[in-house]
Legacy VTK file of the C-alpha trace (Angstrom):
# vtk DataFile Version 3.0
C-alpha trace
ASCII
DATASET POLYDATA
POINTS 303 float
92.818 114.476 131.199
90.901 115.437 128.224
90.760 112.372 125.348
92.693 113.746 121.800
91.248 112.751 118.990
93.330 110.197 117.934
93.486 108.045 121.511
94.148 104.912 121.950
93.007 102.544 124.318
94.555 98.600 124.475
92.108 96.379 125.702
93.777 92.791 126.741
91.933 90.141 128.008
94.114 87.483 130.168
93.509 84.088 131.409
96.071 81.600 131.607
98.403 84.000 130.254
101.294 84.345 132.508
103.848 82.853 129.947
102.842 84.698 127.139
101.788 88.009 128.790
105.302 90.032 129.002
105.931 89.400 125.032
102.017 90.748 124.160
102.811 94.364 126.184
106.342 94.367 125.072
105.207 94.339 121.746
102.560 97.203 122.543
105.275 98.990 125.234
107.375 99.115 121.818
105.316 100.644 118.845
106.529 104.127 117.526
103.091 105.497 118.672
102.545 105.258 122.019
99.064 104.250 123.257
97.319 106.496 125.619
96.569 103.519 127.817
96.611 99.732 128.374
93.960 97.573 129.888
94.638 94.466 130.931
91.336 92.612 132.332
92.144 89.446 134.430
89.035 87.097 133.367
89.784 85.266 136.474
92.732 83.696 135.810
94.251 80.568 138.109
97.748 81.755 137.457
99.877 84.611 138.814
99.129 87.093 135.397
98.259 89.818 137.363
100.992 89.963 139.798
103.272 89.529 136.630
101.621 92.765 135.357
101.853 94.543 138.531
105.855 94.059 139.109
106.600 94.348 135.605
104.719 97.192 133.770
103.710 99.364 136.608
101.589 101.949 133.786
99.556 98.919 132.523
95.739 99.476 134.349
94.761 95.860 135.616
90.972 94.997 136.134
90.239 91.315 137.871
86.909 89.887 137.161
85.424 86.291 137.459
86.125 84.296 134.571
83.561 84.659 132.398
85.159 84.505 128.276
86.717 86.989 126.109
83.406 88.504 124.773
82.685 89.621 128.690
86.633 90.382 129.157
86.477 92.894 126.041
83.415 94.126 126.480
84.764 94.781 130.327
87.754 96.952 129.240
85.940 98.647 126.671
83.815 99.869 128.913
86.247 101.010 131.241
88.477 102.479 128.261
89.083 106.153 127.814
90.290 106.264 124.403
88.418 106.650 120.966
90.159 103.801 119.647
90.347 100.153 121.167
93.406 98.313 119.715
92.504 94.654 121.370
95.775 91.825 121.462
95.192 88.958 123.056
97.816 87.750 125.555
99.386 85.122 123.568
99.755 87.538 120.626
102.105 90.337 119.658
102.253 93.124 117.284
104.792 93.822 115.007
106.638 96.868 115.578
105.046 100.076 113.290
101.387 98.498 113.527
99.694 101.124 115.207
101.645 103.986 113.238
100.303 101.715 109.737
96.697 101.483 111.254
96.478 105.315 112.193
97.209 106.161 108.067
94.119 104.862 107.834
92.050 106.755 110.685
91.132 110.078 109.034
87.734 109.582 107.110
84.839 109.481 110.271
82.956 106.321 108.656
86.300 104.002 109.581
84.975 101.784 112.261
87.486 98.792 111.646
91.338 98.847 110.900
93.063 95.801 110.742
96.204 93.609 109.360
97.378 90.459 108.117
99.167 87.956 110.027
102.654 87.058 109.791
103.399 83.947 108.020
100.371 84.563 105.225
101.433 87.931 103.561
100.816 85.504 100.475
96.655 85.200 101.210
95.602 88.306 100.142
92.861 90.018 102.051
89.993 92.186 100.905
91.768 95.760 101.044
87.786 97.481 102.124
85.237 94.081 102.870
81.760 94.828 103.939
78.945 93.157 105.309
78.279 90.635 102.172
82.371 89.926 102.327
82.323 89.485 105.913
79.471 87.147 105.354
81.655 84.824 102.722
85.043 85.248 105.118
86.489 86.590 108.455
89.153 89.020 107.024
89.543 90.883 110.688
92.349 88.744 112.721
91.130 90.001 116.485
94.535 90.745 117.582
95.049 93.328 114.508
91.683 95.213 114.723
91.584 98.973 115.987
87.952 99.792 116.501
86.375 102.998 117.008
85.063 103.104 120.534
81.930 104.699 119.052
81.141 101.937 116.350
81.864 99.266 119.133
79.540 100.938 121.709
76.631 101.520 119.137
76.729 97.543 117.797
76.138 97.002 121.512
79.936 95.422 122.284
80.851 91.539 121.825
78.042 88.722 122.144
78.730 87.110 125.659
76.946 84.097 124.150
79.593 83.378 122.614
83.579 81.901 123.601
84.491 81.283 120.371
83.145 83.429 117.186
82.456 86.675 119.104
84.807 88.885 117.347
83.437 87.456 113.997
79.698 88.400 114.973
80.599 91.907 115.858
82.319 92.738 112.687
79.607 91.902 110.739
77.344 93.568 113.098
79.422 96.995 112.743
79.617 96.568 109.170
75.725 96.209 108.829
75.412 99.479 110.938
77.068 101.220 107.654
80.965 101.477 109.367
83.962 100.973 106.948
86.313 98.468 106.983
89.746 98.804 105.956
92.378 95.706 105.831
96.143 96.376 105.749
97.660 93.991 103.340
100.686 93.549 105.185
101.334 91.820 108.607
100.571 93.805 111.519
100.255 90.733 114.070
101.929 87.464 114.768
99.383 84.860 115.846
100.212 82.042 118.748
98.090 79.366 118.233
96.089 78.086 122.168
97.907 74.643 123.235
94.484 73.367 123.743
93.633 70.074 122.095
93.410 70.667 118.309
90.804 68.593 117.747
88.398 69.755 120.192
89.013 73.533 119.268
88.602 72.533 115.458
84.751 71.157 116.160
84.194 74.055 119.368
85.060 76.558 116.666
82.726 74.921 113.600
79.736 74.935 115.961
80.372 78.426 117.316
80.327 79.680 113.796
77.474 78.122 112.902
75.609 79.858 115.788
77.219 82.868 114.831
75.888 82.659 111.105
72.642 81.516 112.610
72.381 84.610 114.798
73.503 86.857 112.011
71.224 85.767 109.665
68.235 86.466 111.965
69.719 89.308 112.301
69.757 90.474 109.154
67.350 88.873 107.447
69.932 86.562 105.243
67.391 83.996 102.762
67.587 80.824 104.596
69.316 79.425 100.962
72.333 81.667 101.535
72.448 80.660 105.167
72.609 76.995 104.511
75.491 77.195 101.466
77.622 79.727 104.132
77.122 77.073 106.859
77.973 73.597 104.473
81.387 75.638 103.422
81.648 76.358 107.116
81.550 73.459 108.530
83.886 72.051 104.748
86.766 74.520 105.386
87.072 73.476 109.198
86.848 69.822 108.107
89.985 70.578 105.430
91.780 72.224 108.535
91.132 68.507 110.277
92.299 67.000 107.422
95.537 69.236 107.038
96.323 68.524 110.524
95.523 64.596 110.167
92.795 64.763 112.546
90.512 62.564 110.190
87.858 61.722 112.464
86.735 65.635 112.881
87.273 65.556 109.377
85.030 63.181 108.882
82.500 64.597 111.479
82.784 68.036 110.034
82.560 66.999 106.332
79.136 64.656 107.091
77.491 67.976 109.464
78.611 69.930 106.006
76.740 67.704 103.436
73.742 67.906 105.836
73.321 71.424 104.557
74.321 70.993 100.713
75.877 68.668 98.649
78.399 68.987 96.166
80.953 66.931 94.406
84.042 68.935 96.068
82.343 67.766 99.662
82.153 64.314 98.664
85.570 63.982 97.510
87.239 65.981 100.321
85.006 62.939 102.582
86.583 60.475 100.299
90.414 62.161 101.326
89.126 62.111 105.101
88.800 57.920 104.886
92.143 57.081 102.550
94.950 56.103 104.731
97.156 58.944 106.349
100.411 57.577 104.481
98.032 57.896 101.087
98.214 61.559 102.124
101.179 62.550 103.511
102.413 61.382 99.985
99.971 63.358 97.998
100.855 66.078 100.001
104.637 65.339 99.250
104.449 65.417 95.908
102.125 69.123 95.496
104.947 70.031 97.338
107.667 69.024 94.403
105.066 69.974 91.683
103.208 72.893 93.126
105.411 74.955 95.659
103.394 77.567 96.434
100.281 76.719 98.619
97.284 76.051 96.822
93.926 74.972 98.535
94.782 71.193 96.894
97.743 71.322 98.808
96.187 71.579 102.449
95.091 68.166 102.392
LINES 1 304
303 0 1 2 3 4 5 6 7 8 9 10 11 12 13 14 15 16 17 18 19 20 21 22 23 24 25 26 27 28 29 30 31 32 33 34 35 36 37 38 39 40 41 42 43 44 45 46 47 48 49 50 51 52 53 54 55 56 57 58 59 60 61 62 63 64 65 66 67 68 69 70 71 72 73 74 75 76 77 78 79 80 81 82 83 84 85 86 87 88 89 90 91 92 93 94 95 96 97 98 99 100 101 102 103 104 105 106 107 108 109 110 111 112 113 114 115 116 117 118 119 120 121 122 123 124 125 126 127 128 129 130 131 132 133 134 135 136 137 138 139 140 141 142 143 144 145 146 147 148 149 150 151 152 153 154 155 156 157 158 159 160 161 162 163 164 165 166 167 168 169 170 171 172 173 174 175 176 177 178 179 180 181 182 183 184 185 186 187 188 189 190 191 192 193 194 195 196 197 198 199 200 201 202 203 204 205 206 207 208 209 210 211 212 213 214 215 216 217 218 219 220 221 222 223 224 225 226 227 228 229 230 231 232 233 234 235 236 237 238 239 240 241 242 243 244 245 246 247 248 249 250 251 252 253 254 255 256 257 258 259 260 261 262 263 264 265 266 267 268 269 270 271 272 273 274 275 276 277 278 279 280 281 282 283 284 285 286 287 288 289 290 291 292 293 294 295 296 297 298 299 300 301 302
């Protein structure tokens, strides 16, 4: 059958998914345009998420395949994918109903390589409406689970970075957007994000190192000055230590905050180290009483 111009393909990558799997292709089963096809690539997982799949959404392709990340599992259904757009959703995520009908508005103009959306929950953190490669650089602004890619700018930046488990989608953004693609960001949710039950604490310091790597790689890349590279890593490694911190995990805070001061100092580092050592209940009631002063969020506030 002959691919129309506008075609989308789903790309889904599964492991460990059979809980969360039926809500992720409900959610894609429901939008007011239909996608041409849905991928679902089994990245060898231990649980039944394929037979779920089978019995339940008969139209839904499924593609089994050692387990080998979500870089190889993407990369896997992209490659098999017929469509001249890739709309990827994780399995534990969903899209909110209208998202690929919002995301097509967008699709005329040939240079589009990216369209994505907010999450639900922060419609109040406003995102950059059109970022490009020096905005990428300074902040991820492309939630994975939102983005609709052109199947052309994906296959010319060479796919996602199988070195990578964590940070992948981040280095190919910023990859497509140094090849010259645009980037546009709906302000408005699109997605709603379920966060992995893995351990917190480990994901917090798997995720700082990945995106170190990733700015490392990126940076050699594209010839980034190596002064630019160390000031994007310290705030790096200082906004994943004020995650820690916001979730009371003060010993990656700590951790994080000390790798972050290894690559510039400033006075905002040391203090946010100072927060990571005070007593929890010294915090929970500084955070009680932004709460009564300040009620909107405010970066202060996180702590």
């Amino acid at each position: 059958m002959p691919v129309q111009k506008r075609s989308v393909s789903v790309v889904m990558p599964a492991y460990r998914a059979a809980e969360t799997i039926g809500t992720a292709l409900d959610s894609v089963f429901a939008q007011s345009i239909r996608p041409d096809e849905v991928i679902v690539v089994d990245d060898g997982s231990p649980d039944d998420v394929a037979a779920i799949v089978a019995r339940g959404y008969p139209e839904v392709r499924v593609i089994r395949q050692e387990n080998a990340g979500p870089a190889a599992a993407r990369n896997r259904g992209a490659a098999e994918a017929r469509g001249t757009w890739l709309a990827f959703l994780d399995a534990d995520d969903r899209w909110l109903p209208g998202k690929l009908e919002r995301q097509f508005q967008e699709a005329d103009e040939a240079d589009v390589g990216i369209i994505a959306g907010s999450i639900l929950g922060r419609e109040a953190k406003r995102l950059d409406p059109a970022p490009g490669f020096d905005d990428l650089w300074e902040r991820n602004s492309v939630a994975t689970s939102s983005a609709l890619v052109r199947r052309a700018a994906y296959r010319a930046a060479g796919g996602m970075d199988t070195r990578f488990r964590h940070c992948e989608d981040y280095h190919l953004w910023m990859r497509i957007a140094h090849d010259g693609w645009r980037i546009i960001v709906c302000n408005e949710p699109l997605i709603a994000y379920t966060p992995a039950p893995a351990s917190l604490t480990q994901q917090i310091d798997a995720f700082a190192e990945a995106e170190r790597r990733c700015l490392e790689d990126i940076a050699a890349l594209c010839a980034i000055p190596p002064i630019r590279l160390r000031r994007r890593i310290a705030r790096s490694y200082r906004d994943h230590a004020r995650g820690a911190l916001h979730l009371r995990q003060m010993g990656a805070a700590r951790s994080l905050l000390r790798r972050s001061l290894r690559y510039r100092f400033t006075a905002g580092q040391l203090l946010d180290l100072v927060a990571a050592c005070a007593p929890r209940s010294l915090l929970d009631l500084r955070r009680w009483l932004l709460a009564v002063l300040q009620p909107m969020e405010s970066p202060e506030a996180r702590r």
